[in-house]
matplotlib code that plots the C-alpha trace (Angstrom):
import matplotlib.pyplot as plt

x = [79.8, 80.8, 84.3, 83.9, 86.4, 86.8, 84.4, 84.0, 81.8, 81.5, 79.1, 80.6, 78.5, 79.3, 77.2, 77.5, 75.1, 73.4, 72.6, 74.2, 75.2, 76.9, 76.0, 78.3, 78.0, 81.3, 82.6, 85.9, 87.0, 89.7, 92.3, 91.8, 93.4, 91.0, 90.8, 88.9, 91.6, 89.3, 92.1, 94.5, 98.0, 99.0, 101.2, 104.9, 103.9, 106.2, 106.3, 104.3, 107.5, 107.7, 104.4, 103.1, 102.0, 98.2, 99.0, 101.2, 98.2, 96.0, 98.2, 99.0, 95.3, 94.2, 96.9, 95.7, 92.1, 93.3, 95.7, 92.6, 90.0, 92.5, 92.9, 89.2, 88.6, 91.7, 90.1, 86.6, 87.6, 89.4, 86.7, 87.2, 86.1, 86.5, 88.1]
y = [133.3, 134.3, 135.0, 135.8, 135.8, 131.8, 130.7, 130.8, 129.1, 128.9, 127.6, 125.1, 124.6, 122.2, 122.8, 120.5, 121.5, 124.3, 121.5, 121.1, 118.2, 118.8, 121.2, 121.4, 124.0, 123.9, 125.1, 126.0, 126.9, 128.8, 126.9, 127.5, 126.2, 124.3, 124.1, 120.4, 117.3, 115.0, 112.3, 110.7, 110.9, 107.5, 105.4, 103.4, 100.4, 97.6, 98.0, 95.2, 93.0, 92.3, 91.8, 87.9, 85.8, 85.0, 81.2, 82.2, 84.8, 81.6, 79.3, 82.0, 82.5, 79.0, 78.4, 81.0, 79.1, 75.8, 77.6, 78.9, 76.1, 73.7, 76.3, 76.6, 72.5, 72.7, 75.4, 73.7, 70.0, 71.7, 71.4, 74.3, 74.0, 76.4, 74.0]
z = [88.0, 91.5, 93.7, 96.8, 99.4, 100.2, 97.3, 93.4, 91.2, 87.6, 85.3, 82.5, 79.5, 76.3, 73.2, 69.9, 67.0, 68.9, 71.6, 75.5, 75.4, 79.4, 82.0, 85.4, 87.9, 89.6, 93.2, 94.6, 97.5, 99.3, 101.2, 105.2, 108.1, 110.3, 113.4, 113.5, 112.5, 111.0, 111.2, 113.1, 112.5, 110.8, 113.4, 112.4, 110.7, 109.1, 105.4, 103.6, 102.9, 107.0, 107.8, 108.0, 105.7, 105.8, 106.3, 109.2, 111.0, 110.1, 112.4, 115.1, 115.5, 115.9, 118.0, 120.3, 120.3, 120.8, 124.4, 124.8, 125.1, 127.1, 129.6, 130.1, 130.4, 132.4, 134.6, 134.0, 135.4, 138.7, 141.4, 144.2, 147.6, 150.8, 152.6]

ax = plt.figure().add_subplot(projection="3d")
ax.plot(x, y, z, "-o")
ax.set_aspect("equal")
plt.show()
């Protein structure tokens, strides 16, 4: 249908017994540099075989809580005065 200098179209029609039976209207376009990086680039990351199991980043987790929570009533029951 068209080429212009970064775009073409074209017009795709099927037709079974004298009837379309699919329509597309389809656009390409050129390959350009661009200036905008709509990504990042992907960091270093273990491969799936090293990373922990879900068990493990289950019990690592609540583990932190629990440190958590003691040192707050730890914290909590210490009464602070000036002097």
């Amino acid at each position: 249908m068209r080429d212009g200098a970064s775009f073409s179209t074209r017009l795709v029609r099927a037709v079974q017994k004298g009837v379309y039976i699919y329509v597309a209207l389809i656009s390409f376009h050129k390959h350009e540099p661009s200036p905008i990086v709509h990504q990042f680039t992907m960091p270093d990351v273990p491969p799936p075989e090293q990373l922990l199991l879900y068990e493990e980043l289950i019990r690592q987790a609540l583990a932190c809580v629990c440190h958590f929570i003691v040192f707050h009533l730890v914290i909590d029951s210490i009464s602070f005065s000036p002097f």
